[in-house]
VMD Tcl script that builds the backbone (N, CA, C; Angstrom):
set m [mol new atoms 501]
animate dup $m
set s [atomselect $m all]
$s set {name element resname resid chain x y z} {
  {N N UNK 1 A 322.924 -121.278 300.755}
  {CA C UNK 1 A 324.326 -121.655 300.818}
  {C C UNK 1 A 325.209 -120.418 300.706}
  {N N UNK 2 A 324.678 -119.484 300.152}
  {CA C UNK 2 A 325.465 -118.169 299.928}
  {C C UNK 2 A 325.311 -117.509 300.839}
  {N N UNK 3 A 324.226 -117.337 301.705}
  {CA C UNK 3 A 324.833 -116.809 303.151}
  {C C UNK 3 A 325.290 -117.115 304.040}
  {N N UNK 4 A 325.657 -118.528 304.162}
  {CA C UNK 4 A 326.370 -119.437 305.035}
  {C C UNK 4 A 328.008 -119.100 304.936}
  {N N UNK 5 A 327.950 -119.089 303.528}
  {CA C UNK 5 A 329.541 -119.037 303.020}
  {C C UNK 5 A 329.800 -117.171 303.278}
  {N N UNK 6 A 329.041 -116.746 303.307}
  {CA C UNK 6 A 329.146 -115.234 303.763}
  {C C UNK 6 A 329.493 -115.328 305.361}
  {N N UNK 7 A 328.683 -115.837 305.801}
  {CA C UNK 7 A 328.799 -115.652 307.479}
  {C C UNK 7 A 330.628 -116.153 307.636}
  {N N UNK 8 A 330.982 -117.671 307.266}
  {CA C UNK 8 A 332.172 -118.016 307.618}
  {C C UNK 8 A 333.159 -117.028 307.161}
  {N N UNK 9 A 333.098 -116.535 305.676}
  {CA C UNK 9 A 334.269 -115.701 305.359}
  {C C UNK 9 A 334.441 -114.365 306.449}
  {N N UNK 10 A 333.021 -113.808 306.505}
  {CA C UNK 10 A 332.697 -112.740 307.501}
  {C C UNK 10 A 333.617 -112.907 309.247}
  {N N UNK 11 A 333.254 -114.075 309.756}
  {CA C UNK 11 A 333.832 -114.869 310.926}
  {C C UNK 11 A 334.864 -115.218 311.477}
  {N N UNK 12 A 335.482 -115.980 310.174}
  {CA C UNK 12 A 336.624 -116.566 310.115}
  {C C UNK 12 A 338.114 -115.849 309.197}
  {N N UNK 13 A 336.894 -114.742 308.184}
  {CA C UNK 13 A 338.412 -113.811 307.593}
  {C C UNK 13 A 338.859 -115.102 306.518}
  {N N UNK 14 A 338.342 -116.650 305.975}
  {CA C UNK 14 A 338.792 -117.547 305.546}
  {C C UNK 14 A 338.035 -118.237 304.368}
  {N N UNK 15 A 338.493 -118.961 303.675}
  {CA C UNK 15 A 337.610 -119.026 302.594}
  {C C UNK 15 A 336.327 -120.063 302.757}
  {N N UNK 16 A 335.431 -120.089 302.509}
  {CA C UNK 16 A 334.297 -121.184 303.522}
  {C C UNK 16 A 334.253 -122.385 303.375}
  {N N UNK 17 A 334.420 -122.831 302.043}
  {CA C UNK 17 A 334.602 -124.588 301.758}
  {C C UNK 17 A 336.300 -124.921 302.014}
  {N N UNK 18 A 336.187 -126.044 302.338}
  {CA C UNK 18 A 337.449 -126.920 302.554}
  {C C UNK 18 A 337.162 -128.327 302.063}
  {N N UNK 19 A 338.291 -128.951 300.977}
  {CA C UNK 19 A 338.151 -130.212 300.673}
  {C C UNK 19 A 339.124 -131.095 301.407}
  {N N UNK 20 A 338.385 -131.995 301.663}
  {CA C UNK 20 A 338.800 -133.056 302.379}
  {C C UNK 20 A 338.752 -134.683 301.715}
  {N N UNK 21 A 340.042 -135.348 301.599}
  {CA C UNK 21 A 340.505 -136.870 301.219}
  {C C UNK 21 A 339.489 -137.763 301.900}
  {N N UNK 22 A 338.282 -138.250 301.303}
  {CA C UNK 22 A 337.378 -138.874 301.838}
  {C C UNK 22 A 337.444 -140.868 301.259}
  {N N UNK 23 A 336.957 -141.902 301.955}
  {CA C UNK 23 A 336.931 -142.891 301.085}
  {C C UNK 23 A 335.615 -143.108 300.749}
  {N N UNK 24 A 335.397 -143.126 299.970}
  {CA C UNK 24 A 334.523 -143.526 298.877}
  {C C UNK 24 A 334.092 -145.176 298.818}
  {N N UNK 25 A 333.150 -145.122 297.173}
  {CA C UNK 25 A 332.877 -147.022 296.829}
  {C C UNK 25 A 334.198 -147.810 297.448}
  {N N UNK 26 A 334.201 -148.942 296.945}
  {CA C UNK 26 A 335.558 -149.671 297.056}
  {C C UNK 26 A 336.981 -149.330 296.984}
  {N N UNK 27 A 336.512 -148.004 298.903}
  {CA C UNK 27 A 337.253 -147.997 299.412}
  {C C UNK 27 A 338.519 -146.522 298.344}
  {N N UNK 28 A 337.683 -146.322 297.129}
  {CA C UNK 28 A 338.431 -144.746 296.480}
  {C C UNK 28 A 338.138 -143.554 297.175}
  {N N UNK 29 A 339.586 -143.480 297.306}
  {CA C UNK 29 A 339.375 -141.647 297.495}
  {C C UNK 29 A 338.563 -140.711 296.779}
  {N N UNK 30 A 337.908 -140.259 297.371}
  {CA C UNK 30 A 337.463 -138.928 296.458}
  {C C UNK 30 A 337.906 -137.219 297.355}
  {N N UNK 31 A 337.435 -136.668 296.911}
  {CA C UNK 31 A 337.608 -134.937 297.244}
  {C C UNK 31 A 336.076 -134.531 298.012}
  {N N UNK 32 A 335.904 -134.237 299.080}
  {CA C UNK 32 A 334.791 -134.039 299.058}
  {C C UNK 32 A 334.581 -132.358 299.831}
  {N N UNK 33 A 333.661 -131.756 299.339}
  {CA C UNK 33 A 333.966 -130.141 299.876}
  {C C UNK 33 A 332.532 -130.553 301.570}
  {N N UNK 34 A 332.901 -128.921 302.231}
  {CA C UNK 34 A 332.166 -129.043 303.625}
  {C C UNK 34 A 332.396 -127.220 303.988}
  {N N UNK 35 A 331.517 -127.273 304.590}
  {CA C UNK 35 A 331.658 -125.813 304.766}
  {C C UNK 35 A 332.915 -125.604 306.469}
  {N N UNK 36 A 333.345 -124.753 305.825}
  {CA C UNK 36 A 334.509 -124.463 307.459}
  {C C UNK 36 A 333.560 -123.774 308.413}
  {N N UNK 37 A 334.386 -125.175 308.829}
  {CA C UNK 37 A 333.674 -125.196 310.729}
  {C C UNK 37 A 334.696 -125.127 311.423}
  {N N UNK 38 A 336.061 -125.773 311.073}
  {CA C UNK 38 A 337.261 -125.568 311.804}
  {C C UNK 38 A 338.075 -124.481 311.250}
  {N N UNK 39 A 339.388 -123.834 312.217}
  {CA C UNK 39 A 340.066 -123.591 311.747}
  {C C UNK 39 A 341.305 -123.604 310.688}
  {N N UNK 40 A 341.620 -122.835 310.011}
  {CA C UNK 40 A 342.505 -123.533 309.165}
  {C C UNK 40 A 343.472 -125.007 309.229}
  {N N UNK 41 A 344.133 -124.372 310.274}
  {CA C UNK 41 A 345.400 -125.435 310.788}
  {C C UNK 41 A 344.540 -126.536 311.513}
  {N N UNK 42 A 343.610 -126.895 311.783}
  {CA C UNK 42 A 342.881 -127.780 312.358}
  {C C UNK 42 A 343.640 -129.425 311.762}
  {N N UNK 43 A 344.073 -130.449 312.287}
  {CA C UNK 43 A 344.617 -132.028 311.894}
  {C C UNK 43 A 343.485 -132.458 311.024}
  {N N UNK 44 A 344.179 -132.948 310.272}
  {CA C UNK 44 A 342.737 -133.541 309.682}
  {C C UNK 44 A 342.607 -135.464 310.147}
  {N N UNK 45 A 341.841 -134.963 311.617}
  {CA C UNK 45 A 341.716 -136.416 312.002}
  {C C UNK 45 A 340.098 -136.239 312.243}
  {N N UNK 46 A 339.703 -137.473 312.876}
  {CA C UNK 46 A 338.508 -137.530 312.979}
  {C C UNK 46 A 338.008 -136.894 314.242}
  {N N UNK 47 A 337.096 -136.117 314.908}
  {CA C UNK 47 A 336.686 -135.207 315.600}
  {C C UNK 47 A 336.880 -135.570 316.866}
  {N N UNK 48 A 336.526 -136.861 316.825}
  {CA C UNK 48 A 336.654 -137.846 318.152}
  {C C UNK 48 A 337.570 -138.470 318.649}
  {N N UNK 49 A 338.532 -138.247 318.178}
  {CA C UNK 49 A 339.994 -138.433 318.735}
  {C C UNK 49 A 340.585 -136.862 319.076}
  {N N UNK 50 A 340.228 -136.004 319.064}
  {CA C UNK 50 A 341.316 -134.905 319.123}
  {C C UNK 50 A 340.726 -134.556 320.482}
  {N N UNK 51 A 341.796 -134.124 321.384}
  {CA C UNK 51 A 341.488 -134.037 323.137}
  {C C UNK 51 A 340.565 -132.925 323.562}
  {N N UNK 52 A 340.487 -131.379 322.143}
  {CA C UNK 52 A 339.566 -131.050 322.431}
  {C C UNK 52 A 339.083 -130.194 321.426}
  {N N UNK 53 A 338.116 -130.747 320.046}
  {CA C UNK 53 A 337.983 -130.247 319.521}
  {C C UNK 53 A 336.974 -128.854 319.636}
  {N N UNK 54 A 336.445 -128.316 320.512}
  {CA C UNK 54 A 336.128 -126.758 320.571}
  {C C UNK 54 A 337.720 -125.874 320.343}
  {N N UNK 55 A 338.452 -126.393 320.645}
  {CA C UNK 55 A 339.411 -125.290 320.390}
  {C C UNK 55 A 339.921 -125.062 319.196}
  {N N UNK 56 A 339.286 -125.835 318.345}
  {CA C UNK 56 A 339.305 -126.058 316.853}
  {C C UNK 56 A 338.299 -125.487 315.897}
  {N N UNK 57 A 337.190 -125.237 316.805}
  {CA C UNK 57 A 335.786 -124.758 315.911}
  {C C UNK 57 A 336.232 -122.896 315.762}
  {N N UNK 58 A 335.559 -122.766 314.993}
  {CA C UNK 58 A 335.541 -121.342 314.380}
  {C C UNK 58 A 334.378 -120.763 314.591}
  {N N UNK 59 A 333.553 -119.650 315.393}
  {CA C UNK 59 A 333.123 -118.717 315.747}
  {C C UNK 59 A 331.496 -119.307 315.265}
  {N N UNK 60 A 331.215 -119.777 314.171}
  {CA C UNK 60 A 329.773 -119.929 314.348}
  {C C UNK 60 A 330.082 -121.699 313.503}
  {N N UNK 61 A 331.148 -122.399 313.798}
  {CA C UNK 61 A 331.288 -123.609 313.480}
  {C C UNK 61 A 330.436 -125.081 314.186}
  {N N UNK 62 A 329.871 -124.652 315.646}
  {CA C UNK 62 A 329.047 -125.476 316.285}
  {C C UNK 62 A 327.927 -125.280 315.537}
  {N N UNK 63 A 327.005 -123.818 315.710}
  {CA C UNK 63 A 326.199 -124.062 314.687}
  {C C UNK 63 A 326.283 -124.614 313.446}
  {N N UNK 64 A 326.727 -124.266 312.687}
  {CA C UNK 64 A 327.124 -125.294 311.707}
  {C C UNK 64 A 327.153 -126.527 311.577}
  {N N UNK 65 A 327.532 -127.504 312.267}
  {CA C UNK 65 A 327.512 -128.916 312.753}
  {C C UNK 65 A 326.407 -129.306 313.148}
  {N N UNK 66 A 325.830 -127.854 314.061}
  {CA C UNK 66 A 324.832 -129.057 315.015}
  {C C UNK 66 A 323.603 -128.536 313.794}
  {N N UNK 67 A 323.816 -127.965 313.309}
  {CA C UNK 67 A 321.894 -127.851 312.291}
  {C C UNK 67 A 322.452 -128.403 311.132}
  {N N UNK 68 A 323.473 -128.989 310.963}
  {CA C UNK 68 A 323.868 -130.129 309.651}
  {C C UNK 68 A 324.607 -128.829 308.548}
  {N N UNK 69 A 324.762 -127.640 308.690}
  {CA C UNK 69 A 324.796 -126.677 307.426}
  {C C UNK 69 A 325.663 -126.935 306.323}
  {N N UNK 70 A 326.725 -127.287 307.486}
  {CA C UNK 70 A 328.245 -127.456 306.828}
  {C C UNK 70 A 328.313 -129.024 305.661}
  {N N UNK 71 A 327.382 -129.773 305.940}
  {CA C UNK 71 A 327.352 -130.706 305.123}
  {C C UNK 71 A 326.381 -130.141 303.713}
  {N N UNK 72 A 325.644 -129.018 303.741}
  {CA C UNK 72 A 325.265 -129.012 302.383}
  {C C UNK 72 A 326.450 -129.302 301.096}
  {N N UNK 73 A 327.334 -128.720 301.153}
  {CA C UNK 73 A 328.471 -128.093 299.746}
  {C C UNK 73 A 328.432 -130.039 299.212}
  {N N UNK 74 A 328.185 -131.076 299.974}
  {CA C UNK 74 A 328.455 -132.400 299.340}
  {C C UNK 74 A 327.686 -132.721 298.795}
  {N N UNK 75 A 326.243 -131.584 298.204}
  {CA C UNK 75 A 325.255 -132.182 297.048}
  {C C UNK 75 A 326.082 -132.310 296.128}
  {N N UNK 76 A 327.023 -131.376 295.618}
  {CA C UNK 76 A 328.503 -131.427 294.651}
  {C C UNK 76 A 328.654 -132.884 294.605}
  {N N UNK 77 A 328.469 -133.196 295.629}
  {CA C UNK 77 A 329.901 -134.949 295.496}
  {C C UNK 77 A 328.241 -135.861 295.121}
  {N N UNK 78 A 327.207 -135.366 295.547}
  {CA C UNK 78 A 325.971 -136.294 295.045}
  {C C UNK 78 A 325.961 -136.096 293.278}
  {N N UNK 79 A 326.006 -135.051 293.042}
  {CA C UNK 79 A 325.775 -134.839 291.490}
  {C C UNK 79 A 326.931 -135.228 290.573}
  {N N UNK 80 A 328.327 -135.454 291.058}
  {CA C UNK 80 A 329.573 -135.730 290.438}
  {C C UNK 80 A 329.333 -137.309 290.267}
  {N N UNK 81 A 328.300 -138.068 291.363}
  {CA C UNK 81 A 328.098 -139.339 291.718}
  {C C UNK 81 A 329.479 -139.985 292.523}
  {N N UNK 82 A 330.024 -139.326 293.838}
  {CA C UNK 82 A 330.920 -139.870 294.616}
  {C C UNK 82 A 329.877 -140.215 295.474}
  {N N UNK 83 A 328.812 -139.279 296.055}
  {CA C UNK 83 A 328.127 -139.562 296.890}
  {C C UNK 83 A 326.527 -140.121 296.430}
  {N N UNK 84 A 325.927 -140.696 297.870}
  {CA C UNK 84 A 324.474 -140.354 297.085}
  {C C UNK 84 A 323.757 -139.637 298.660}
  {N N UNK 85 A 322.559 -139.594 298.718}
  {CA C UNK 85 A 321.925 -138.594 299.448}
  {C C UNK 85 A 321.895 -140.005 300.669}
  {N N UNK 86 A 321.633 -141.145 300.710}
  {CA C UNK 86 A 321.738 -142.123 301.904}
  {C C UNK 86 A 322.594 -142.970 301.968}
  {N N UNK 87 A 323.271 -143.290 302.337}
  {CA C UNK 87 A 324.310 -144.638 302.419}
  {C C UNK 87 A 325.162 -144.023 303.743}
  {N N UNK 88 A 326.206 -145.089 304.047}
  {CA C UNK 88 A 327.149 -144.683 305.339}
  {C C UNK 88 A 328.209 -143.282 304.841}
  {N N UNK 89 A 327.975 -142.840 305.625}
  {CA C UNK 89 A 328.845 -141.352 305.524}
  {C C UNK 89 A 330.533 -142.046 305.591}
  {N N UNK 90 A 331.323 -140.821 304.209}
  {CA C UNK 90 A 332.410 -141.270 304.183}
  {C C UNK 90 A 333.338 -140.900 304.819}
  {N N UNK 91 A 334.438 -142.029 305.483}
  {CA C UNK 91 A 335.176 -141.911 305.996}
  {C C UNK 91 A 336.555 -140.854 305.865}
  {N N UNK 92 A 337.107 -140.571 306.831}
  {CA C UNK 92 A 338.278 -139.562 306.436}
  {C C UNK 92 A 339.066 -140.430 306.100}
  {N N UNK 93 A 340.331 -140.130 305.078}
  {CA C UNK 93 A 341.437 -140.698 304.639}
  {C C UNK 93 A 342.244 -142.058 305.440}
  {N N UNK 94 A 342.303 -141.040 306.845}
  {CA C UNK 94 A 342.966 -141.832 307.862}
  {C C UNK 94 A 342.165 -142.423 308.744}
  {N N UNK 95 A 341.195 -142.693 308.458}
  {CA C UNK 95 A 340.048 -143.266 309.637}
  {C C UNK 95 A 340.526 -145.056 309.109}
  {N N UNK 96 A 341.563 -145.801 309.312}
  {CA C UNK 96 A 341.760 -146.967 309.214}
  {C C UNK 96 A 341.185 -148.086 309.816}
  {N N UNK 97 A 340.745 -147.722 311.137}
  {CA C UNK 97 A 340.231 -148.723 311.886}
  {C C UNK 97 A 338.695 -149.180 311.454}
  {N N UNK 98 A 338.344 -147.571 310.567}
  {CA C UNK 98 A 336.500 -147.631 310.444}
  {C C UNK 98 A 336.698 -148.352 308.794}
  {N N UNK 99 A 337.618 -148.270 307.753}
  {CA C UNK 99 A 337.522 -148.380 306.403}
  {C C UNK 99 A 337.803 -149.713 306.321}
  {N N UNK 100 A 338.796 -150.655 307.602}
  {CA C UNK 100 A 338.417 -152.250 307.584}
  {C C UNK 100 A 337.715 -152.842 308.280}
  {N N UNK 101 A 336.890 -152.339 309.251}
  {CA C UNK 101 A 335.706 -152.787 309.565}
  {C C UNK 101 A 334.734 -153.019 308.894}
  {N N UNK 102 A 334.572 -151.649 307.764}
  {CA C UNK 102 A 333.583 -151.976 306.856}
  {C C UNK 102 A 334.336 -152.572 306.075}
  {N N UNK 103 A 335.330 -152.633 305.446}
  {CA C UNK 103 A 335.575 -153.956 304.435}
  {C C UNK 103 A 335.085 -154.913 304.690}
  {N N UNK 104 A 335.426 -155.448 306.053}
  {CA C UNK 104 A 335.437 -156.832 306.260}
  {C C UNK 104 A 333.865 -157.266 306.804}
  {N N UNK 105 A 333.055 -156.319 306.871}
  {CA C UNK 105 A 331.241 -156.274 306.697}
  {C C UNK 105 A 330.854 -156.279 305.365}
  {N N UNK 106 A 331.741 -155.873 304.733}
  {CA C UNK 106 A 331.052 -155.403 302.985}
  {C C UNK 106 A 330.284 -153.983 302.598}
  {N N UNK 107 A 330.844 -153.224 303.308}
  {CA C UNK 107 A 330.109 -151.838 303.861}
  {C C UNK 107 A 330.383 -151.310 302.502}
  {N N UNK 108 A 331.983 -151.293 302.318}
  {CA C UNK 108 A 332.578 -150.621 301.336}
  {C C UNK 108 A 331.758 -150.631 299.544}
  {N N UNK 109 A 331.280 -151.647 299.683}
  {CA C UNK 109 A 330.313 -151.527 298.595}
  {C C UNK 109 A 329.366 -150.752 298.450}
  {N N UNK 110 A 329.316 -149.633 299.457}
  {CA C UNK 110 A 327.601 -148.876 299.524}
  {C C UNK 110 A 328.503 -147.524 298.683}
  {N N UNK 111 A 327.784 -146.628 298.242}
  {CA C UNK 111 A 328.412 -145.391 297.754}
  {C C UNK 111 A 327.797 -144.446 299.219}
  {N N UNK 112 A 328.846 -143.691 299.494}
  {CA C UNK 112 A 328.625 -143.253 300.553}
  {C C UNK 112 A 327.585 -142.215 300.528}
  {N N UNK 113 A 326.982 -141.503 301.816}
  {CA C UNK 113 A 325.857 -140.948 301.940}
  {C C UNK 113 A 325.825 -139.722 302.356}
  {N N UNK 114 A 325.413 -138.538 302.527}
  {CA C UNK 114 A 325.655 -137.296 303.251}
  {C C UNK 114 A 324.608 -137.609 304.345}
  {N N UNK 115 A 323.497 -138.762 304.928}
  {CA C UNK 115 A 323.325 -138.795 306.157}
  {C C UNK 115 A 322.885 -140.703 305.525}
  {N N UNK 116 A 322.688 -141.352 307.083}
  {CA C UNK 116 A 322.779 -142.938 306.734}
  {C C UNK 116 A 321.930 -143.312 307.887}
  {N N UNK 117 A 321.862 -144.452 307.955}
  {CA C UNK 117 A 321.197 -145.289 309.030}
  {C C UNK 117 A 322.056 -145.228 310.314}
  {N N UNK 118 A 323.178 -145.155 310.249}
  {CA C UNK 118 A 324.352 -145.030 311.483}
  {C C UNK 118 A 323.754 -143.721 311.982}
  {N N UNK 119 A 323.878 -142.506 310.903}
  {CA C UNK 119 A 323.387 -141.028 311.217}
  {C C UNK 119 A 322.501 -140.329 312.357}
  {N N UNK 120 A 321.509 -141.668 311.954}
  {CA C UNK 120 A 320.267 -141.263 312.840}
  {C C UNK 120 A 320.188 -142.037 314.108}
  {N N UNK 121 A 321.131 -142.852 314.131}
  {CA C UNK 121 A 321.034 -143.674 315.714}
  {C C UNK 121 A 321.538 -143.630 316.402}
  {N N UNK 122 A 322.614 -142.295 315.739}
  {CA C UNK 122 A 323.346 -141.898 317.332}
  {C C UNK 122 A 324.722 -140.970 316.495}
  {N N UNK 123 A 324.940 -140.780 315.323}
  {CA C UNK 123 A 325.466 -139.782 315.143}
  {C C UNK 123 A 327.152 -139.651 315.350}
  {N N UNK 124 A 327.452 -138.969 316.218}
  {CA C UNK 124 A 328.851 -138.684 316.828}
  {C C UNK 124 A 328.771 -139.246 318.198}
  {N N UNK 125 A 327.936 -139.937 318.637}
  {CA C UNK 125 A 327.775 -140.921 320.107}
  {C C UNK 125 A 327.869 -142.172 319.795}
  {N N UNK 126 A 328.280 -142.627 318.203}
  {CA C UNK 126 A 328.403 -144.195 318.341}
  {C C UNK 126 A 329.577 -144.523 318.185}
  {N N UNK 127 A 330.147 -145.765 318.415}
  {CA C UNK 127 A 331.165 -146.335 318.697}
  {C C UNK 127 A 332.196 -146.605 316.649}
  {N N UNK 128 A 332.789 -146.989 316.585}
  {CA C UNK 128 A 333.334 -147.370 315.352}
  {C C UNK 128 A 332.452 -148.526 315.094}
  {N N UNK 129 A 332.535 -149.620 315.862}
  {CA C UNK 129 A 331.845 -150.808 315.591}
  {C C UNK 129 A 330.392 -150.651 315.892}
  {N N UNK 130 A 329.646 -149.693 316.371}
  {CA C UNK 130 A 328.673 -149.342 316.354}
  {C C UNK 130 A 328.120 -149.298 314.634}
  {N N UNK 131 A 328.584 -148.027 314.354}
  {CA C UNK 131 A 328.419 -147.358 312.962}
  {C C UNK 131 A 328.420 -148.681 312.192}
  {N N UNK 132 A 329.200 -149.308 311.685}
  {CA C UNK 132 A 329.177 -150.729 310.993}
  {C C UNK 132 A 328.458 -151.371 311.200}
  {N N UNK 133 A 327.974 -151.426 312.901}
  {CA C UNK 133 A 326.894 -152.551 312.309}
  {C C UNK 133 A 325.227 -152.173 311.947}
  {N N UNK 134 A 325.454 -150.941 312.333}
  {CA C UNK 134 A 324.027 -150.089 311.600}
  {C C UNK 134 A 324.257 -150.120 309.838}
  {N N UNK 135 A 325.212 -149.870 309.749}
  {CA C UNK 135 A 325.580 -149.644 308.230}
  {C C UNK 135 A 325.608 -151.159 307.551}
  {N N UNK 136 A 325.925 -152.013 307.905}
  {CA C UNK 136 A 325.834 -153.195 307.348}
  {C C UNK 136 A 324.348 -153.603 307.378}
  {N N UNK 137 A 323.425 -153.280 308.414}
  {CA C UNK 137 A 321.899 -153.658 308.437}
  {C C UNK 137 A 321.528 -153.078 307.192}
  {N N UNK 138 A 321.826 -151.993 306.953}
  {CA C UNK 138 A 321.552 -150.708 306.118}
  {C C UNK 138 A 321.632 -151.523 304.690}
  {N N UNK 139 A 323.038 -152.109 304.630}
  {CA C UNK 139 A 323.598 -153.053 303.100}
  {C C UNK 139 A 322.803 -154.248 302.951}
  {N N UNK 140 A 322.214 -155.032 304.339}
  {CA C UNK 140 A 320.889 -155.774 304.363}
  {C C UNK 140 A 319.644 -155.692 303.295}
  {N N UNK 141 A 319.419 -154.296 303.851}
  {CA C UNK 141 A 317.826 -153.419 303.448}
  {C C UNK 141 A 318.320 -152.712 302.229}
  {N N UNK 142 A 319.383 -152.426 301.739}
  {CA C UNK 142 A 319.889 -151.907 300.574}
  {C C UNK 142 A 318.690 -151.634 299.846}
  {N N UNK 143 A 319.350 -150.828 298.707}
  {CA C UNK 143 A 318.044 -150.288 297.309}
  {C C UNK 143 A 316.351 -150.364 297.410}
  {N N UNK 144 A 316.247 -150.033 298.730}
  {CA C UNK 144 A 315.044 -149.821 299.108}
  {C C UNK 144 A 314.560 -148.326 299.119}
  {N N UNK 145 A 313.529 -147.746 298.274}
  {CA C UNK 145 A 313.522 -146.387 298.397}
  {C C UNK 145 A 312.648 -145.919 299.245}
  {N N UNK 146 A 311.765 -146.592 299.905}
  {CA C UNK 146 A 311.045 -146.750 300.888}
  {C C UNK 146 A 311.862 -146.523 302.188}
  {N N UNK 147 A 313.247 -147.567 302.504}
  {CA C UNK 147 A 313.643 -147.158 303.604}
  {C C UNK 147 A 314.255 -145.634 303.188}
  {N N UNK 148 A 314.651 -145.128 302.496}
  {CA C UNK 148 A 316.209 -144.069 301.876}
  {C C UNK 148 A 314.897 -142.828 302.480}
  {N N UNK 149 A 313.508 -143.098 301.994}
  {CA C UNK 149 A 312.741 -142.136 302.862}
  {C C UNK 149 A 312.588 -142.012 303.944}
  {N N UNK 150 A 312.495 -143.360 304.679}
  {CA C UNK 150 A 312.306 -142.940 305.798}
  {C C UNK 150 A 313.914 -142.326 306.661}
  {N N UNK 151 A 314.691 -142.670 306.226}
  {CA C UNK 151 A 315.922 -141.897 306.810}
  {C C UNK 151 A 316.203 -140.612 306.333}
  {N N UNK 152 A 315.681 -140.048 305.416}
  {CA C UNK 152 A 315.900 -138.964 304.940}
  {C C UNK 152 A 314.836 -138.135 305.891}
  {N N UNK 153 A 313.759 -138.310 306.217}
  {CA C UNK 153 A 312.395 -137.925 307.373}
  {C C UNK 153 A 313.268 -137.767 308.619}
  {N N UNK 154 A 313.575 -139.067 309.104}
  {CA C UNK 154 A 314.297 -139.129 310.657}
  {C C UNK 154 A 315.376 -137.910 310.355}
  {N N UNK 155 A 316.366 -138.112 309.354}
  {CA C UNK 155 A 317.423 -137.361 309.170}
  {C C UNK 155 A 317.081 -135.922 309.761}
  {N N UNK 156 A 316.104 -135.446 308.763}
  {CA C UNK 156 A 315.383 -134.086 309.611}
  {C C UNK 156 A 315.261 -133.702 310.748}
  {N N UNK 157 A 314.399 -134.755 311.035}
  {CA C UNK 157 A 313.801 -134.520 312.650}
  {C C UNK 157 A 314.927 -134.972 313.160}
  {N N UNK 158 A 316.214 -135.284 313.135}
  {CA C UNK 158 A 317.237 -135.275 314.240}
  {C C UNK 158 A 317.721 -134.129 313.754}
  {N N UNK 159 A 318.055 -133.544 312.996}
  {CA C UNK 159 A 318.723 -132.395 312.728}
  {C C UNK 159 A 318.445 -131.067 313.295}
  {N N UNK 160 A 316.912 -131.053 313.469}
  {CA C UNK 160 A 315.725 -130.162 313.872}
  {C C UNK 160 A 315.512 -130.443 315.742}
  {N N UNK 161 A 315.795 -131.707 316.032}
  {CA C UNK 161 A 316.163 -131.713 317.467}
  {C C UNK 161 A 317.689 -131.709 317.880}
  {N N UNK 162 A 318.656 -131.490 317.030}
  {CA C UNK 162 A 320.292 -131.615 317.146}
  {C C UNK 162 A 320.650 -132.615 318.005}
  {N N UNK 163 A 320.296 -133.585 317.189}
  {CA C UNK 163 A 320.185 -135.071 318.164}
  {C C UNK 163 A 321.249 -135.731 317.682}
  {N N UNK 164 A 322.128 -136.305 318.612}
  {CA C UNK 164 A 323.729 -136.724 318.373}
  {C C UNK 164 A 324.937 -136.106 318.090}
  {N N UNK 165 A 324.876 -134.632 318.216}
  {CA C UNK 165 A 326.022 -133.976 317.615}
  {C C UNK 165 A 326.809 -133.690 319.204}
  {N N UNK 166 A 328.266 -133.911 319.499}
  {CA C UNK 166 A 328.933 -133.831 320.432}
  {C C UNK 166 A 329.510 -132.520 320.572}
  {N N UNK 167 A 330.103 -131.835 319.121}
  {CA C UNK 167 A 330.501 -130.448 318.804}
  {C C UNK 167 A 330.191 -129.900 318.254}
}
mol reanalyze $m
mol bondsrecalc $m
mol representation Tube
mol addrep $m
């Protein structure tokens, strides 16, 4: 993690973590850190709405994304207990359309995940209502540590084939 955060400061001239207004359990905010992949001034919307987010990435910020790097700094939010290591990845602040979808699935009850069942089936290629309804199967199969392995395995091996990442 310390040479990661070397490379961005090195890169970017900027400081390497950035916290970001995430929702959480039932639907709480929390703080959650990520390593900079974007530029400073970057919106803080969701990746997939902005017309073109490469013009937003920072010099070795694709890498970053696509080998997962930038998501280490949220073992922090696993050990604080905002996060845990499987459940649906949390939403940005303003992601409204995705935070009542899962309400109204019961999603919001999962503590969110730094990779999930949505994660591995398609990543940044699934739809809003996609993600939910992987994530609600997920709230199905709940407290199974049997499945939390096997997604943590797949998790890898998509990470290791950079399978689903758009930027």
């Amino acid at each position: 993690m310390g040479l990661v955060a070397a490379f961005i400061v090195v890169t970017t001239g900027d400081t390497p973590l950035f916290w970001t207004k995430r929702v959480g359990l039932h639907n709480i905010l929390f703080d959650m850190p990520k390593f900079r992949t974007m530029r400073a001034k970057t919106p803080q919307i969701a990746t997939h709405l902005m017309a073109d987010p490469n013009l937003y990435l920072t010099p070795i910020g694709r890498f970053l994304r696509q080998t997962s790097l930038d998501e280490l700094p949220q073992l922090w939010s696993v050990l604080k207990g905002d996060m845990s290591l499987v459940g649906p990845r949390p939403a940005l602040f303003n992601q409204d359309d995705l935070v009542a979808l899962r309400t109204e699935a019961g999603v919001h009850e999962l503590v969110p995940g730094i990779t999930g069942w949505a994660q591995i089936n398609g990543r940044d290629e699934l739809s809003v209502s996609e993600k939910v309804r992987f994530e609600k199967e997920y709230l199905q199969r709940c407290y199974s540590l049997k499945f939390d392995a096997y997604i943590l395995m797949l998790t890898l091996v998509r990470v290791f084939r950079k399978c689903g990442v758009s930027h």
